[in-house]
C-alpha positions as CSV (number, residue, x, y, z in Angstrom):
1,X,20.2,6.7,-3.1
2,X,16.8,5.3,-2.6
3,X,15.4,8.7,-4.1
4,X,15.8,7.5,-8.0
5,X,13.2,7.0,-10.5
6,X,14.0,3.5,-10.6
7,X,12.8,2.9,-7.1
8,X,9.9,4.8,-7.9
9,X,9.3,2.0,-11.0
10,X,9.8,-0.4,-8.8
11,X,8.0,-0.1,-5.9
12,X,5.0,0.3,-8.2
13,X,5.7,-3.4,-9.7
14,X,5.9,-4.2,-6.1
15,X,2.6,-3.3,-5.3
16,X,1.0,-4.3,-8.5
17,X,2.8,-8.0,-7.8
18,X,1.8,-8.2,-4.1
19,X,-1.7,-5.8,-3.6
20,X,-3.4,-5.8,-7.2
21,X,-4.1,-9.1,-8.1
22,X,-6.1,-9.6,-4.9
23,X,-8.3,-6.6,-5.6
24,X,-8.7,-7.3,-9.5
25,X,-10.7,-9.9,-10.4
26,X,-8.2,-12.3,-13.0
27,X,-11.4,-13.7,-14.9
28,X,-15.0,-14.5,-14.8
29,X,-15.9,-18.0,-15.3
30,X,-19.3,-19.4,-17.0
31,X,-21.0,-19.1,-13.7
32,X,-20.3,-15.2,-13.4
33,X,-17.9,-15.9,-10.4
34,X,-14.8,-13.7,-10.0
35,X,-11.7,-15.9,-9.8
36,X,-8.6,-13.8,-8.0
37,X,-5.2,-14.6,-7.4
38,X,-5.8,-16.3,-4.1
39,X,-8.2,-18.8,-5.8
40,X,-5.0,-20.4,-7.4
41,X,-1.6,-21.3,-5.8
42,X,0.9,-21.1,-8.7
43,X,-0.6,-17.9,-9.6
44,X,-0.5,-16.2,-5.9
45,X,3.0,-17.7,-6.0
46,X,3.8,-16.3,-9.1
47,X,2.5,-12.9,-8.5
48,X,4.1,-12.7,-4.1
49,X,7.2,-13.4,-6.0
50,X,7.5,-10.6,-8.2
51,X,6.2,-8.7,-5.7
52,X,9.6,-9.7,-3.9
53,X,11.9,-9.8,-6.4
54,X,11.3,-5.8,-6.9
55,X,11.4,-5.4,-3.3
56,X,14.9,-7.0,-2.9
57,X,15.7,-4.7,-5.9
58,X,14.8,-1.7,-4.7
59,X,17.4,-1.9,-1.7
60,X,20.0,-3.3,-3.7
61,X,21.0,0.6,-5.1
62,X,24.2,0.3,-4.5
63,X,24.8,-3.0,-6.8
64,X,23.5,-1.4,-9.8
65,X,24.4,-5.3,-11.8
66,X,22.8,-6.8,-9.4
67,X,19.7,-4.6,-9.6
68,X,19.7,-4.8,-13.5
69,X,19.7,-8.4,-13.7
70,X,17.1,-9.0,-11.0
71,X,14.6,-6.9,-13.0
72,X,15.6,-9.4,-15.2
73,X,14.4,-12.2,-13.6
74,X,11.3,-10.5,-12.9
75,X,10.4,-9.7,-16.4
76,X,11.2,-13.6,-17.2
77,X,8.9,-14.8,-13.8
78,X,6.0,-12.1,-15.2
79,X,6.7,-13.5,-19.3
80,X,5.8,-17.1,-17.5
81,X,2.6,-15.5,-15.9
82,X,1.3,-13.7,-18.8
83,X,1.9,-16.7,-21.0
84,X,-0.2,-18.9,-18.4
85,X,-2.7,-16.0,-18.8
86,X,-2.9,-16.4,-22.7
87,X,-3.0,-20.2,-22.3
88,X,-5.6,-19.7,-19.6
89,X,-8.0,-17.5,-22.1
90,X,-7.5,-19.6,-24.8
91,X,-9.6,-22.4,-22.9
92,X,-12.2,-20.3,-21.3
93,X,-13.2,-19.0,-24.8
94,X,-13.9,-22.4,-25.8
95,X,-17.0,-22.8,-22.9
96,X,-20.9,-22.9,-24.2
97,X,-21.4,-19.6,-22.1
98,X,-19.5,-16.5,-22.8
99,X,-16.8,-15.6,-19.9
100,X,-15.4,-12.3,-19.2
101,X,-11.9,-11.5,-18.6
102,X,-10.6,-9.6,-16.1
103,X,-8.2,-6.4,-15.7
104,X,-6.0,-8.5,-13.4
105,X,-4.6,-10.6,-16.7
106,X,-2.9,-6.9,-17.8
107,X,-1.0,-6.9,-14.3
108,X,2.2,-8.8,-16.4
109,X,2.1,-6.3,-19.1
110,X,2.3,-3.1,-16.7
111,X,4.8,-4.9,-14.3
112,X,7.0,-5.8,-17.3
113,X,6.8,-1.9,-19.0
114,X,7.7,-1.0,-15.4
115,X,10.6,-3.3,-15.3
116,X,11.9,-1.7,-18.7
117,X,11.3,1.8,-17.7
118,X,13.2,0.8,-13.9
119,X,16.6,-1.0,-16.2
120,X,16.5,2.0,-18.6
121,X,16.7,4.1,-15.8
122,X,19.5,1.8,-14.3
123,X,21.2,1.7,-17.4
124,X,21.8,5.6,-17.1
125,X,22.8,5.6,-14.1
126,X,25.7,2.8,-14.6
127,X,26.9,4.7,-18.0
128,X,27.2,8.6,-15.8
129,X,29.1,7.0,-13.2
130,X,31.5,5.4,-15.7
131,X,31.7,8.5,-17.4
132,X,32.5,10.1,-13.8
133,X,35.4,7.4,-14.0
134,X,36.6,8.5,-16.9
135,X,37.2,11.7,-15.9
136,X,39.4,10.6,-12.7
């Protein structure tokens, strides 16, 4: 049952993991160059592997658990990457030169409402077909 909301949720964290930070510039720095995702290791990393984690959770629709607690995880990995975002800020205010920042640093706050939205949907899905038990 691939056709479910959830999949919907999460093959947009998908492409806002593995597409969107390479298009959105993350910051500018006192020079006015664009620093992107692929500039940084840790961050590419970071962001590939939520990418993947949604990926892997889309097809796992028949392990429901499974599903749940992966988007889990993901939420956790994108917590860690919009904490180094904060941390990140916090030091390029402190520059003689004003520096921008970028859309890109919101990517971890739409993947993670995403990731809600994707368990609440999950959630519901788990309590109809134990209600459906019930009934047997």
């Amino acid at each position: 049952m691939i056709q479910r909301i959830q999949t919907i949720y999460l093959v947009i964290v998908a492409l806002l993991g593995g597409v969107a930070p390479f298009v959105a510039y993350l910051w500018l720095d006192a020079k006015g160059m664009e620093f992107f995702a692929q500039n940084d290791i840790l961050v590419s990393t970071i962001f590939y592997g939520s990418g993947a984690l949604a990926l892997i959770a889309v097809f796992l629709y028949k392990k429901r658990q499974n599903q749940f607690v992966l988007n889990r995880l993901n939420m956790i990995l994108n917590l860690f990457l919009l904490g180094f975002f904060v941390y990140r800020s916090l030091n390029l205010s402190g520059e003689t030169l004003v520096s921008e920042k970028g859309i890109g640093m919101l990517i971890p706050v739409f993947s993670i409402v995403f990731l809600v939205l994707a368990n609440r949907a999950i959630k519901k899905d788990e309590d109809l077909v134990k209600s459906v038990d019930r009934l047997r």
